[in-house]
N, C-alpha and C positions, 0 to 999 in steps of 0.2 A: 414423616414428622414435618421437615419442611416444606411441604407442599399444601400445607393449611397455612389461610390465610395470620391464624391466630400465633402459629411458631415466630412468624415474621416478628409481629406487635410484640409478644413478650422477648423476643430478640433485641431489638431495639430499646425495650425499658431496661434490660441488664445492662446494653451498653452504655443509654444515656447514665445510670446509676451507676459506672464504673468510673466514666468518664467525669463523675463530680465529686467522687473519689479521689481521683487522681490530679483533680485542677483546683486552681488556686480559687479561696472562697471573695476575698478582697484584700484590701489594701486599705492598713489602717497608717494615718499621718498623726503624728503627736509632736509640736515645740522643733520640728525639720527634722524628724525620725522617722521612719518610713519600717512597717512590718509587715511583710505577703503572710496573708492565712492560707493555708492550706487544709487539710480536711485531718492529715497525720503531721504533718508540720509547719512551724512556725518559721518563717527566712526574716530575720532582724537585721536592719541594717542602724544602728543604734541601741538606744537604749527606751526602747520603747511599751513593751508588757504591761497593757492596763487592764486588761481583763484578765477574771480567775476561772471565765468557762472553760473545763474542759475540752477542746476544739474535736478530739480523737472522736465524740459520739457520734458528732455530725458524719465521721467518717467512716465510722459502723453504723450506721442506719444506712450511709448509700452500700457501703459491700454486704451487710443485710438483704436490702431489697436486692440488690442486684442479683446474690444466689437467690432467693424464692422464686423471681422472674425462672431464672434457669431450670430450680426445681419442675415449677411449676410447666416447663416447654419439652422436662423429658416425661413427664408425666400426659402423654398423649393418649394412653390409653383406660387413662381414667380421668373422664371431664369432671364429674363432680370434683375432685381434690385439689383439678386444675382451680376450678370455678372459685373455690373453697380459698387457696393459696392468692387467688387475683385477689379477692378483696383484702385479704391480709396484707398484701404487698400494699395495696391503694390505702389502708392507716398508718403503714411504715412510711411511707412518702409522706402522708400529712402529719406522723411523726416527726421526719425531718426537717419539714417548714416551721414546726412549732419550737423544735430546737435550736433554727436559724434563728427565729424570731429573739427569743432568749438570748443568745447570744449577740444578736444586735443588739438589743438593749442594755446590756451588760457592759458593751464598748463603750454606747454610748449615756451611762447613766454616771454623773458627778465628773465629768473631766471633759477638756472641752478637746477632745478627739474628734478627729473627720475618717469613719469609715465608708469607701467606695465600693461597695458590695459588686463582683464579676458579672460578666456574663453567662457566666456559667451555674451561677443561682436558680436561673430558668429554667436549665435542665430539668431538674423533678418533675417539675410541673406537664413539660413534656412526657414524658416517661409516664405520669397520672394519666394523660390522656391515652396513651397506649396501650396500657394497663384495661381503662376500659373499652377499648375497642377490641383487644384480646377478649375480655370476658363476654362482650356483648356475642365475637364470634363462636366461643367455646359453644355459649348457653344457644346458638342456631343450631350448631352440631346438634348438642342434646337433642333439641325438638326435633330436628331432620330424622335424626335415631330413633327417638319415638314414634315417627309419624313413619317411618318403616316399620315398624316393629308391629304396627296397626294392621298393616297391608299385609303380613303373612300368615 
């Protein structure tokens, strides 16, 4: 299993998808209130809650993708499902840019709030790229397989 190049790549997009799970999304300032988002919680130091996005989704779409990555890395012996689960992972991720999205505008629509979004926003994006360098390897297997499969 780990010994293909592709175990690696979907390894690493569970982690990055854990790891933005787990870390703070920004830091919203409102009137010298100061509130860390996190993906399952909120740290307020005041009295600050301007927004009514639910924040939790953002944090079930990374622990989402992150198990499908995983599915998808013990699933070695069946490329197509692998193949199948990458691309599902890869709209879960653009899932969760579209749900950032929303959510920044939701901070920032009618109050004059200053959100500084992490660096850990980027993550995904990472993890996307990974996502298809895992599929692009899976889908060599496949042809490798088949172009043995010629030869006997």
């Amino acid at each position: 299993m780990i010994q293909r190049i592709q175990s690696l790549y979907l390894l690493l997009v569970a982690a990055a998808m854990i790891t933005v799970a787990v870390m703070p999304l920004g830091l919203l300032r409102v009137d010298g209130f100061e509130e860390q988002y996190a993906a399952f919680a909120t740290i307020s130091q005041g009295h600050a809650g301007v927004t009514g996005f639910p924040v939790w989704v953002l944090g079930g779409l990374a622990v989402f993708s992150a198990l499908m990555a995983l599915i998808a890395l013990f699933l070695f012996k069946h490329r197509e499902k692998q193949t199948t689960l990458c691309m599902v992972n890869g709209f879960l991720i653009g899932l969760y840019y579209i749900a950032f999205v929303i959510f920044y505008f939701s901070i920032q629509r009618g109050t004059d709030a200053d959100f500084a979004p992490s660096v850990f926003v980027a993550l995904p994006l990472i993890a996307l790229l990974f996502n298809i360098l895992g599929m692009k390897a899976i889908s060599k297997d496949i042809a490798l397989l088949a172009s043995l499969d010629r030869l006997r």
